[in-house]
BALOBA-1460 file (C-alpha; in Angstrom, 3 decimals):
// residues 336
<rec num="1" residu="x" x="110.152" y="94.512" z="120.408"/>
<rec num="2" residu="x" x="106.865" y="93.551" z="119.108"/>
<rec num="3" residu="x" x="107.006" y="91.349" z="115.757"/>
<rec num="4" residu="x" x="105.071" y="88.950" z="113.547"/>
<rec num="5" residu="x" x="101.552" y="89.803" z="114.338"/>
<rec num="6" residu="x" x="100.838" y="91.527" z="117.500"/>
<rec num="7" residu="x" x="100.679" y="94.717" z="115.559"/>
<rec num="8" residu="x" x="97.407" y="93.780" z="113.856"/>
<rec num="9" residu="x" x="95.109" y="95.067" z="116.832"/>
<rec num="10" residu="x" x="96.789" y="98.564" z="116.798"/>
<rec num="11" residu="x" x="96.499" y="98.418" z="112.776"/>
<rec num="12" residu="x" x="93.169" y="97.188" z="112.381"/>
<rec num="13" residu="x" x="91.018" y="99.538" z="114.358"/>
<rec num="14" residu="x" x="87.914" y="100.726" z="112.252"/>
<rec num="15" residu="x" x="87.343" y="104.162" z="111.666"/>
<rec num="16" residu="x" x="86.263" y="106.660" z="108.588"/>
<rec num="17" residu="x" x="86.287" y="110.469" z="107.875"/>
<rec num="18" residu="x" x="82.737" y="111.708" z="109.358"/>
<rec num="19" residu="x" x="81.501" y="113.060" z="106.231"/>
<rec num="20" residu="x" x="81.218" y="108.900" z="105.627"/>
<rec num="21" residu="x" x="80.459" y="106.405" z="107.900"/>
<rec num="22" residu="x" x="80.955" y="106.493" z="111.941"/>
<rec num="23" residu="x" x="84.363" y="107.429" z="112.134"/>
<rec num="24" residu="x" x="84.609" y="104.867" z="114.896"/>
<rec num="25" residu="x" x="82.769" y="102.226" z="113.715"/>
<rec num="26" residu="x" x="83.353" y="101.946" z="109.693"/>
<rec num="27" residu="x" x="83.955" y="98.641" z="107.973"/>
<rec num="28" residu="x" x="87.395" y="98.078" z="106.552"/>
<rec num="29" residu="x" x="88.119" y="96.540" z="103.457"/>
<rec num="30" residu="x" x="91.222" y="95.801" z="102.507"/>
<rec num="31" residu="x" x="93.422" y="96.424" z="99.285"/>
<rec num="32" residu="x" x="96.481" y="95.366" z="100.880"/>
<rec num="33" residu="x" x="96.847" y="94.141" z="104.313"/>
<rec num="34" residu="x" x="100.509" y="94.376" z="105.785"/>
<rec num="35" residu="x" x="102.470" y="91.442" z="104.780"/>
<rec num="36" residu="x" x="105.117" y="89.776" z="106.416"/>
<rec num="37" residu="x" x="108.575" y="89.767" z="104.590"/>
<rec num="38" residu="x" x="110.196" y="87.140" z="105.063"/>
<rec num="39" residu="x" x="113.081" y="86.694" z="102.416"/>
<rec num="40" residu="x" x="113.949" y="90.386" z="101.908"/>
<rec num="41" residu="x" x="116.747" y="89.535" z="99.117"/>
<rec num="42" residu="x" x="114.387" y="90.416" z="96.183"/>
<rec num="43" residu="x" x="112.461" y="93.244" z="97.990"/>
<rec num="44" residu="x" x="115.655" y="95.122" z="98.356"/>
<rec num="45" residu="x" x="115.457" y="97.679" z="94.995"/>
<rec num="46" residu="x" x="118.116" y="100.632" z="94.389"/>
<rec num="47" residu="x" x="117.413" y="103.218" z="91.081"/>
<rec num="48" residu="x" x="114.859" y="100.454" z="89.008"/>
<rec num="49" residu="x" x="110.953" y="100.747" z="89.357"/>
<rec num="50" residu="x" x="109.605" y="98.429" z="92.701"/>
<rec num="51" residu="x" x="108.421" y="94.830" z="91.972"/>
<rec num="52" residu="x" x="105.064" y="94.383" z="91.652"/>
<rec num="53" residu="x" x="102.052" y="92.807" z="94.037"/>
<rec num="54" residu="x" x="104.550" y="92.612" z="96.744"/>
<rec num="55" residu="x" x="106.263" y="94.922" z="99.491"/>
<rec num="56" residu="x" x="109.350" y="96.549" z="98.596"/>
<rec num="57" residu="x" x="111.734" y="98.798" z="99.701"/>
<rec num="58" residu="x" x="113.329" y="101.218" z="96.653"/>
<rec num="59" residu="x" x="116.050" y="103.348" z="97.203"/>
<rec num="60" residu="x" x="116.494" y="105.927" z="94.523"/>
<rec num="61" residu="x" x="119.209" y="108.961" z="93.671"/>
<rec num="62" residu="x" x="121.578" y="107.445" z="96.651"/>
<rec num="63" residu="x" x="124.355" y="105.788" z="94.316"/>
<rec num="64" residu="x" x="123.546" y="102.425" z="92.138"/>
<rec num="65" residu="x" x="125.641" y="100.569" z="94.832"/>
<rec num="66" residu="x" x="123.698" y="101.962" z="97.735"/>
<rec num="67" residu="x" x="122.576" y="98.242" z="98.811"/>
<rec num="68" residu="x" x="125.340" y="96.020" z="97.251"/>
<rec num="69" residu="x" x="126.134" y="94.963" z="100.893"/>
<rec num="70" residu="x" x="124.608" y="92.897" z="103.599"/>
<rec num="71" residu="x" x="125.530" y="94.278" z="106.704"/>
<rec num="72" residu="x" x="126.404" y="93.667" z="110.332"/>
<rec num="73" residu="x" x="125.822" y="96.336" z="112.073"/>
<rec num="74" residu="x" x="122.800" y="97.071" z="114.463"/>
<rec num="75" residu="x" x="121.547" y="100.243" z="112.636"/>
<rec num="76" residu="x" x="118.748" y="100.567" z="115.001"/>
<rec num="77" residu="x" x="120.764" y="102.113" z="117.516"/>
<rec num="78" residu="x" x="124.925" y="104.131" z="117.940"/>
<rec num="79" residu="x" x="126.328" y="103.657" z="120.864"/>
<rec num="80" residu="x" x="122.993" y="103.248" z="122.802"/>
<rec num="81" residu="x" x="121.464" y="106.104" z="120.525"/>
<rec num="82" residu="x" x="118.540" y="105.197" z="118.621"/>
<rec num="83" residu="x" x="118.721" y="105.615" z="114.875"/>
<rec num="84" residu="x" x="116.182" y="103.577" z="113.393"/>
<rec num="85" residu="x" x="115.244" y="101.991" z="116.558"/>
<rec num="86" residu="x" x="114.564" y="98.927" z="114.619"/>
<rec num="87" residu="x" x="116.713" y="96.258" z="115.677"/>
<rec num="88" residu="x" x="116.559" y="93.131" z="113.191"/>
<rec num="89" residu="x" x="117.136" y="90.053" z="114.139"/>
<rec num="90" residu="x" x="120.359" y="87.670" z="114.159"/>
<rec num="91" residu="x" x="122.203" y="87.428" z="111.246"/>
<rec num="92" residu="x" x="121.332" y="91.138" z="110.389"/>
<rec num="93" residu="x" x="123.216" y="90.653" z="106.979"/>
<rec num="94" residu="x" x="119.645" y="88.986" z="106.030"/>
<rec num="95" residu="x" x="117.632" y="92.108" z="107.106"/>
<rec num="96" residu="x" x="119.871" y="94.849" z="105.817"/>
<rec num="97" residu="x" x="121.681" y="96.261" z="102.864"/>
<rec num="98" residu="x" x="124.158" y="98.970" z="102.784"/>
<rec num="99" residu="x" x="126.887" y="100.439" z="100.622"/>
<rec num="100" residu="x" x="129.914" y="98.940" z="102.903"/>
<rec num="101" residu="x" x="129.803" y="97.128" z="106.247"/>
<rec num="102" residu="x" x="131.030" y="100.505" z="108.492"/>
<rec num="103" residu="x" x="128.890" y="101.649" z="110.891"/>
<rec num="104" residu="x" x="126.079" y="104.869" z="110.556"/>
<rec num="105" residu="x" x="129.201" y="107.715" z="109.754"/>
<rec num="106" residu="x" x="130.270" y="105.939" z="106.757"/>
<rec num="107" residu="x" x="126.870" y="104.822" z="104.981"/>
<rec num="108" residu="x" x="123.228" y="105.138" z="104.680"/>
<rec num="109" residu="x" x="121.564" y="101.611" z="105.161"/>
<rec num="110" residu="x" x="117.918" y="100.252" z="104.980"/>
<rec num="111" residu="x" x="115.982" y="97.539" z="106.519"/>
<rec num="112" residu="x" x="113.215" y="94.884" z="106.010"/>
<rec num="113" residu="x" x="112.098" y="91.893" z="107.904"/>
<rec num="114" residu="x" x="108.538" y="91.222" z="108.580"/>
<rec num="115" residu="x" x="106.230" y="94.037" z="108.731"/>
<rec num="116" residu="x" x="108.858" y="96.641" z="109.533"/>
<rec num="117" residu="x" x="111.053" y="98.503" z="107.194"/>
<rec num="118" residu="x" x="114.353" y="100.721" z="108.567"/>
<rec num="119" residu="x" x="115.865" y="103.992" z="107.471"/>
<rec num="120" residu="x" x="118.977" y="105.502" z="107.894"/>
<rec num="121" residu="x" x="120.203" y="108.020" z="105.531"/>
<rec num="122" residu="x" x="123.514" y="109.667" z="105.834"/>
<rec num="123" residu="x" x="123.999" y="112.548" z="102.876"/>
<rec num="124" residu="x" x="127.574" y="113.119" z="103.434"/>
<rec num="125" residu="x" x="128.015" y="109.724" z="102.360"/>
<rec num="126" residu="x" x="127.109" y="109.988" z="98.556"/>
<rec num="127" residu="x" x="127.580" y="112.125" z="95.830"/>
<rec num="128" residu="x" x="124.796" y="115.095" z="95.587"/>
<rec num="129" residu="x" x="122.834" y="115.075" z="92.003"/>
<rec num="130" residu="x" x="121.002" y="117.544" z="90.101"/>
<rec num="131" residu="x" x="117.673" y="116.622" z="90.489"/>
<rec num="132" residu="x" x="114.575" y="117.752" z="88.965"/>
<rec num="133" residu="x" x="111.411" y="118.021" z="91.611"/>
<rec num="134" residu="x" x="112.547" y="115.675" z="93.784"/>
<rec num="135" residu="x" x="115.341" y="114.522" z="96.092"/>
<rec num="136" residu="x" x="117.478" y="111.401" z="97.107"/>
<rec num="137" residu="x" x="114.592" y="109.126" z="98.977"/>
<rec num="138" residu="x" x="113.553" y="105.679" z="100.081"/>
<rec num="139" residu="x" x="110.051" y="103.913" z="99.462"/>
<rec num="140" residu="x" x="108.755" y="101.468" z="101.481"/>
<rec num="141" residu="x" x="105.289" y="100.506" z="99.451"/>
<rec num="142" residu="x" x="103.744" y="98.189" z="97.237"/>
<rec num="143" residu="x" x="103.021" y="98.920" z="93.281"/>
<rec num="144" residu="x" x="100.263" y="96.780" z="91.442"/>
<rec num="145" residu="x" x="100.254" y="94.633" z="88.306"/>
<rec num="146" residu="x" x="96.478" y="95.051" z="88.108"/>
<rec num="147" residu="x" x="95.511" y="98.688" z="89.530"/>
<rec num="148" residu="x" x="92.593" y="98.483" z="91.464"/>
<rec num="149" residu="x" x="89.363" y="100.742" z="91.554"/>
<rec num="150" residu="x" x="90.377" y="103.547" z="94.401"/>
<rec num="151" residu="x" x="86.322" y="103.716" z="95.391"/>
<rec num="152" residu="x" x="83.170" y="101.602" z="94.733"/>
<rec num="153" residu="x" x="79.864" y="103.293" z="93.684"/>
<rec num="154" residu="x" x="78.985" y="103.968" z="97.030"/>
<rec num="155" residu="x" x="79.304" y="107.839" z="97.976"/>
<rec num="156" residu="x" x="80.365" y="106.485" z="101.353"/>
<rec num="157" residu="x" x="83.288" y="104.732" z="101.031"/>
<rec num="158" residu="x" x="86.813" y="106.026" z="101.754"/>
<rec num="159" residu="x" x="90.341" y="105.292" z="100.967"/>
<rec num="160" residu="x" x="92.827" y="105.257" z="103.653"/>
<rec num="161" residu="x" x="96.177" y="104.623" z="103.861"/>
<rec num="162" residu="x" x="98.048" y="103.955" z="107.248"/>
<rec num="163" residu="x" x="100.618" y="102.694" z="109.340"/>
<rec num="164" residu="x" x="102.858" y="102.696" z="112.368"/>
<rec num="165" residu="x" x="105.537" y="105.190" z="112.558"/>
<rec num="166" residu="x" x="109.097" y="106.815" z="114.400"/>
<rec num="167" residu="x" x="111.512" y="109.343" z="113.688"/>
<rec num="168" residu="x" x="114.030" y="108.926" z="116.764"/>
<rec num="169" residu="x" x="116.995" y="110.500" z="114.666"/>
<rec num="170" residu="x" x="117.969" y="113.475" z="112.941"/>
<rec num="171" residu="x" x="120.933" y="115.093" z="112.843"/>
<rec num="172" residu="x" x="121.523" y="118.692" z="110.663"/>
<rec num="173" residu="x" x="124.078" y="120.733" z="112.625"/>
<rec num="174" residu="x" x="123.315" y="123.507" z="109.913"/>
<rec num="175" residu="x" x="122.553" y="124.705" z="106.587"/>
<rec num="176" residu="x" x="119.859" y="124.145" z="104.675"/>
<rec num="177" residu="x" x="118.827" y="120.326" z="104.138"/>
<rec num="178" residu="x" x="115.260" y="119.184" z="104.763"/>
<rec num="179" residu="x" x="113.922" y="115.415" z="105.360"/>
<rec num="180" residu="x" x="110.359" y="114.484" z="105.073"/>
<rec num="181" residu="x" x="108.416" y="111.831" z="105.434"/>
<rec num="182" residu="x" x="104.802" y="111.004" z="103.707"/>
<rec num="183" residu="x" x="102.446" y="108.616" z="102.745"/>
<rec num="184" residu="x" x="101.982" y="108.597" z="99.079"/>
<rec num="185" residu="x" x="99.130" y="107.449" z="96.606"/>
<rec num="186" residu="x" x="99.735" y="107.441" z="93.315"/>
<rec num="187" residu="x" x="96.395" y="107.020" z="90.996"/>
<rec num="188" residu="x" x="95.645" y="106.182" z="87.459"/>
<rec num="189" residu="x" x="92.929" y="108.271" z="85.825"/>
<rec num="190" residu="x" x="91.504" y="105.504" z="82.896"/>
<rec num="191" residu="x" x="89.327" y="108.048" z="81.283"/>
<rec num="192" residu="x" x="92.085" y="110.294" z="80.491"/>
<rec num="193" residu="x" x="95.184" y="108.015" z="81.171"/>
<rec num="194" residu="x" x="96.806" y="110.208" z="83.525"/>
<rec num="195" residu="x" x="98.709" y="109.887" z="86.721"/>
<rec num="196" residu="x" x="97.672" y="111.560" z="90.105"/>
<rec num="197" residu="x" x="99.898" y="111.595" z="92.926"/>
<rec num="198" residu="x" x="98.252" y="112.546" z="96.256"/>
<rec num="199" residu="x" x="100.916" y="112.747" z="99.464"/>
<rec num="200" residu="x" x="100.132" y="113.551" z="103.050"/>
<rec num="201" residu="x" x="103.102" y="114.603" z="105.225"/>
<rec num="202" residu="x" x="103.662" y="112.874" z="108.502"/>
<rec num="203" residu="x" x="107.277" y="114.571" z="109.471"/>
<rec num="204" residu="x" x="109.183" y="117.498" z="108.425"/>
<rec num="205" residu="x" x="111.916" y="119.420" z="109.747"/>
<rec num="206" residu="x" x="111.358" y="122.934" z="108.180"/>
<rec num="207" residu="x" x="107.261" y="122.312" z="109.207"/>
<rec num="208" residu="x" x="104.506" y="121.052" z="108.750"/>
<rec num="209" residu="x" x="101.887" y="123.594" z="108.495"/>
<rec num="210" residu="x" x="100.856" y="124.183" z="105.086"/>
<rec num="211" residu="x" x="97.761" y="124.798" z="103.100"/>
<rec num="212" residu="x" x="97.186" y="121.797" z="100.413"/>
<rec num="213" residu="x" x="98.036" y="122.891" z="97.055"/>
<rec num="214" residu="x" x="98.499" y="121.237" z="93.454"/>
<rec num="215" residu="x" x="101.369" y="120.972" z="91.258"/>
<rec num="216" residu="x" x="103.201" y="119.241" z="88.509"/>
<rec num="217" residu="x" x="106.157" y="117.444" z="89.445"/>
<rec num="218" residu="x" x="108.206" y="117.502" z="85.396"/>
<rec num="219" residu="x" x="108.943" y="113.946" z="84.290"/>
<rec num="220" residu="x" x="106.519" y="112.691" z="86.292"/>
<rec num="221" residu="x" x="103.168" y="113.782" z="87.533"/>
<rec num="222" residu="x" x="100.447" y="116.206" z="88.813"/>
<rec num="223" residu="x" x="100.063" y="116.165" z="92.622"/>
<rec num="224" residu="x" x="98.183" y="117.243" z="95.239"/>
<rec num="225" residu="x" x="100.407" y="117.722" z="99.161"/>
<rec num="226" residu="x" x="98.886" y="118.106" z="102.110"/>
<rec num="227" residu="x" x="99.660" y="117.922" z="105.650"/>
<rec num="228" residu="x" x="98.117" y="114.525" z="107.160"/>
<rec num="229" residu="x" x="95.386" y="116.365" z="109.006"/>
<rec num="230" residu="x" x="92.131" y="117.122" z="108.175"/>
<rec num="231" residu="x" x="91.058" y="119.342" z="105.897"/>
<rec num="232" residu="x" x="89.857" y="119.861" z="102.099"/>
<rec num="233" residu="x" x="91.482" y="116.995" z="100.437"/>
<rec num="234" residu="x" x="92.130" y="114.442" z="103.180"/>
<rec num="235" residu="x" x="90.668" y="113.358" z="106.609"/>
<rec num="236" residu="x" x="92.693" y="112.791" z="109.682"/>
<rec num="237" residu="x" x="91.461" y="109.821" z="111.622"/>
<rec num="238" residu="x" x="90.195" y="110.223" z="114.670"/>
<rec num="239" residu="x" x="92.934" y="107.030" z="115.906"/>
<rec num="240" residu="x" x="95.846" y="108.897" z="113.970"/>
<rec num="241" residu="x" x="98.816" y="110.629" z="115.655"/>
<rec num="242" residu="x" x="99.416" y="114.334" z="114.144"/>
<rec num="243" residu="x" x="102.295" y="115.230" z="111.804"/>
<rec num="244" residu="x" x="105.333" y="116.595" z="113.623"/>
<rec num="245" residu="x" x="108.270" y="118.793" z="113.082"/>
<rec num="246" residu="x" x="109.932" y="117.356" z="115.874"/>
<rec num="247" residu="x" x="111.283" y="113.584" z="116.000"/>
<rec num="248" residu="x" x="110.115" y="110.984" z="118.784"/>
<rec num="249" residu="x" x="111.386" y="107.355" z="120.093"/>
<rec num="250" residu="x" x="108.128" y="104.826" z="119.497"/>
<rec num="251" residu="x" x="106.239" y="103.718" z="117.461"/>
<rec num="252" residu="x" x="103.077" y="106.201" z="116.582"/>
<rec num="253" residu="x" x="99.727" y="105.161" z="114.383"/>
<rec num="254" residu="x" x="98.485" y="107.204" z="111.445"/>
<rec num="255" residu="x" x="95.638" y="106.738" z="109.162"/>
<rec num="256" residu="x" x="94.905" y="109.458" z="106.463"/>
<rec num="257" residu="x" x="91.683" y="108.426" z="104.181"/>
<rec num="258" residu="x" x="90.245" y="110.108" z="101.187"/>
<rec num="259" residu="x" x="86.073" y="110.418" z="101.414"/>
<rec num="260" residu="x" x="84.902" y="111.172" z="97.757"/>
<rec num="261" residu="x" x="84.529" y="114.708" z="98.446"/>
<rec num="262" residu="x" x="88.166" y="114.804" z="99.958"/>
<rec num="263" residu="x" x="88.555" y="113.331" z="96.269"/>
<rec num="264" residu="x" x="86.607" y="115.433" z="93.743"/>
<rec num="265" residu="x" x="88.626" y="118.875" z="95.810"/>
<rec num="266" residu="x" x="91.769" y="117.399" z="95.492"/>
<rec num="267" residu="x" x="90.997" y="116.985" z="91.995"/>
<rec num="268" residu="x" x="89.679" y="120.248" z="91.681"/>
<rec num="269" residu="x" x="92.656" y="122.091" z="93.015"/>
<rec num="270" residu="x" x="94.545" y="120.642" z="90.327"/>
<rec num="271" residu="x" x="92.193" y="121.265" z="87.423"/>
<rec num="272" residu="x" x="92.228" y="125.134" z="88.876"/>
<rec num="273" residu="x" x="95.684" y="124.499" z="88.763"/>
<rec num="274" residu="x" x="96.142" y="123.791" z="85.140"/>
<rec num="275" residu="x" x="93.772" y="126.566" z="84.019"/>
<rec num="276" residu="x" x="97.163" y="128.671" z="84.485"/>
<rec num="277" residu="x" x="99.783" y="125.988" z="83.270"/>
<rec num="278" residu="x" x="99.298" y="125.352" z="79.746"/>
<rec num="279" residu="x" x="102.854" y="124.905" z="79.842"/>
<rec num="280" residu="x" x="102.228" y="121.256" z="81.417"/>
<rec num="281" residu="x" x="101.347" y="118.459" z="79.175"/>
<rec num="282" residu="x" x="98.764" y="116.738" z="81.352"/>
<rec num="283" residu="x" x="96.754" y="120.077" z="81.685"/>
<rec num="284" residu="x" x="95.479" y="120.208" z="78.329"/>
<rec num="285" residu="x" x="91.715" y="119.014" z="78.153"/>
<rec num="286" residu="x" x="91.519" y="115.866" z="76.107"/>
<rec num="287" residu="x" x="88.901" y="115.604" z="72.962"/>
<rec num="288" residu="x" x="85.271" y="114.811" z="74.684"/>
<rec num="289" residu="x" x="86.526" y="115.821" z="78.076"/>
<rec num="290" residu="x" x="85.623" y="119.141" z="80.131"/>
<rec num="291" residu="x" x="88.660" y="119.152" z="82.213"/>
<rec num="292" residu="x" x="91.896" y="117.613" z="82.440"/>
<rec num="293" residu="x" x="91.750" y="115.128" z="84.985"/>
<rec num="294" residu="x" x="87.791" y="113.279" z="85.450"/>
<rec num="295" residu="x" x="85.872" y="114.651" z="88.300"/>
<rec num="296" residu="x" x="84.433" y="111.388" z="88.764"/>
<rec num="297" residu="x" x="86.604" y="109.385" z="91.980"/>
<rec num="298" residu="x" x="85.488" y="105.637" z="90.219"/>
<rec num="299" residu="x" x="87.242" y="106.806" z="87.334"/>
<rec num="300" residu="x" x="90.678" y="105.923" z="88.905"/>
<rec num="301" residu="x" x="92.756" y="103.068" z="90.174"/>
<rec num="302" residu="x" x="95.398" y="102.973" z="92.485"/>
<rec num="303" residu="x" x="98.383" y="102.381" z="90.477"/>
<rec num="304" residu="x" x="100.993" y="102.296" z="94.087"/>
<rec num="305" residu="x" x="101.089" y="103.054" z="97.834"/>
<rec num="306" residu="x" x="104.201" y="103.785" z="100.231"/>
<rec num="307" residu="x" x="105.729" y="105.616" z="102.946"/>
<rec num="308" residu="x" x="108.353" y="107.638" z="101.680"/>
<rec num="309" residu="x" x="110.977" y="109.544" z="103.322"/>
<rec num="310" residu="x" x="112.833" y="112.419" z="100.760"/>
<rec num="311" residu="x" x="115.933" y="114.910" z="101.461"/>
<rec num="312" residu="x" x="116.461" y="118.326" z="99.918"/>
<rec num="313" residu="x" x="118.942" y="120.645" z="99.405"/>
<rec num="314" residu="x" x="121.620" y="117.914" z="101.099"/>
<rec num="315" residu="x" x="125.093" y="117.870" z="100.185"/>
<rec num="316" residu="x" x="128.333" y="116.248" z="101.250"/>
<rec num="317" residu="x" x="129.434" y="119.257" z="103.518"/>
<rec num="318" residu="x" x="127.601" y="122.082" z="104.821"/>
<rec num="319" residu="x" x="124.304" y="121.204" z="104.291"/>
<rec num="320" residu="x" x="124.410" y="117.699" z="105.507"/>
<rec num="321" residu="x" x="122.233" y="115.574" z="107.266"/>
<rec num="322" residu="x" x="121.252" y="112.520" z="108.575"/>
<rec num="323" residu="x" x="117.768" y="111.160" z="109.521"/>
<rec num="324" residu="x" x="116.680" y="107.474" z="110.657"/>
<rec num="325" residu="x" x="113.365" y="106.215" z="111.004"/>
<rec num="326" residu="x" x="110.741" y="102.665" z="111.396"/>
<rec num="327" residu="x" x="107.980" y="102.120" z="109.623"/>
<rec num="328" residu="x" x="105.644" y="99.021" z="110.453"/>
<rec num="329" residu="x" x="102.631" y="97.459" z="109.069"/>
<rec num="330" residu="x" x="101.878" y="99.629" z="105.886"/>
<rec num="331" residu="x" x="98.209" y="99.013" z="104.669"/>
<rec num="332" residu="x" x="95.777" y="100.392" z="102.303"/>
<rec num="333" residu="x" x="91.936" y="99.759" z="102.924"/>
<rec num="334" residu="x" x="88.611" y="100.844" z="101.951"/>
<rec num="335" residu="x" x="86.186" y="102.042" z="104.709"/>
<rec num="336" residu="x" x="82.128" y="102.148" z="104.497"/>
């Protein structure tokens, strides 16, 4: 297994979208680097908001006790099966929490040490919710106490988010329950101080072939989705892996970044959106502003980054599900 800091070569290859700079020779700048974890107890967060200017992993809608235990078990593999296929090292009960100490058909568990971060989520082990525009999920990402600018002045400079990836397991023997996984941005519009969510879908098991389109997600946000590939609202790097319906065993690199004009579309899909929703409350054009969001991209900061993986339409019997997954060396970087 490769730890500590031989993934940096992998991670730090320099590329932008084409509309920018070379998209194999841009300069990186980085927001946040990958960081090493290396006493997980406070980075471990179930149903509160994430700590701030550090990594984190947040699991949310999964029970209140989902990581009251520090476990044992290797959840990067059952019986020679990978799950995670991230294998912490000795004692585990430093790298992982849990809801009991049983192995992967009693609990969902998570995983931090270093730059890696471990998934396993088991539905049929905790009580289905109503939920409103989202689903049970886990965060692995990084929220700021001082947002930063998302671009410069310069018309050339991107935004991308990236990191190392595997989904070796996922197990739905039928009904209707769907797992994804996605980077998310989350962005803080000063002039109108409003939220933007932008997300760009790495894995899916109903799909991943989709047109981008805006929404409003109700107690929360408006968003833009999009399939990590390129097109209107985000760029594909030319380094990056492609989304996939299917799981793989091993680790795979993606990079999705934002150019400005990625940017002002993905803002105006959701200003065309709210022509027709004057239902939502962050569609209504402010006093001394022409639209609801600012078409200007160094109007906004970036309020939180993560890789998120989110379950739908899971219960405790017929549409169960289980999915397990690695994530290593989540970064966020401006490219000229």
């Amino acid at each position: 297994m490769i730890r500590r800091t031989c993934f940096v070569v992998a991670s730090l290859i320099l590329a932008t979208a084409a509309i920018a700079a070379d998209p194999f020779n841009g300069v990186a700048s980085p927001i946040v680097e990958p960081d090493c974890i290396s006493d997980p107890e406070s980075a471990f967060v179930a149903e509160l908001s994430p700590p701030e200017d550090r990594f984190s992993l947040v699991v949310r809608h999964m029970g209140a006790d989902a990581l009251d235990v520090a476990t044992g078990y290797d959840f990067g593999a059952l019986e020679g099966i990978p799950l995670t296929n991230f294998h912490p090292p000795q004692p585990r009960t430093t790298w992982q929490r849990a809801r009991s100490t049983r192995d992967p058909n009693y609990t969902s568990a998570f995983q931090l040490d270093c730059f890696d971060a471990g998934f396993f989520i088991n539905t049929w082990q905790f009580e289905p919710q109503v939920l409103i525009d989202e689903g049970p999920h886990a965060v692995y990402g990084f929220a700021f106490s001082d947002p930063p600018p998302a671009f410069d002045a310069n018309p050339a400079t991107d935004l991308a988010i990236q990191a190392q990836l595997e989904v070796p397991w996922v197990y739905r023997p039928q009904g209707n329950a769907d797992a994804q996984t996605y980077f998310q941005i989350r962005f803080f519009d000063v002039s109108t101080e409003r939220f933007l969510q932008m997300t760009f879908l790495l894995f899916d098991t109903q799909g991943v072939d989709f047109a981008p389109y805006a929404d409003y997600a109700r107690n929360d946000s408006l968003f833009v989705a999009s399939p990590a590939i390129t097109n209107a609202v985000v760029t594909r790097s030319p380094y990056s892996a492609a989304p996939s319906a299917a799981a793989w065993t091993g680790l795979r690199f993606f990079r999705s970044q934002v150019t400005q004009q990625n940017f002002r579309a993905a803002i105006d899909l959701v200003n065309q959106f709210c022509r027709t929703r004057a239902d939502v409350p962050d569609c209504t054009v402010l006093p001394g502003h022409a639209t609801p969001l600012s078409t200007d991209p160094v109007d906004y900061r970036i309020f939180e980054f993560g890789a998120i993986t989110e379950v739908f339409n899971a219960d405790t019997d017929a549409n169960g599900m289980s999915i397990g997954l690695h994530v290593r060396a989540l970064g966020l970087y401006n490219f000229h």
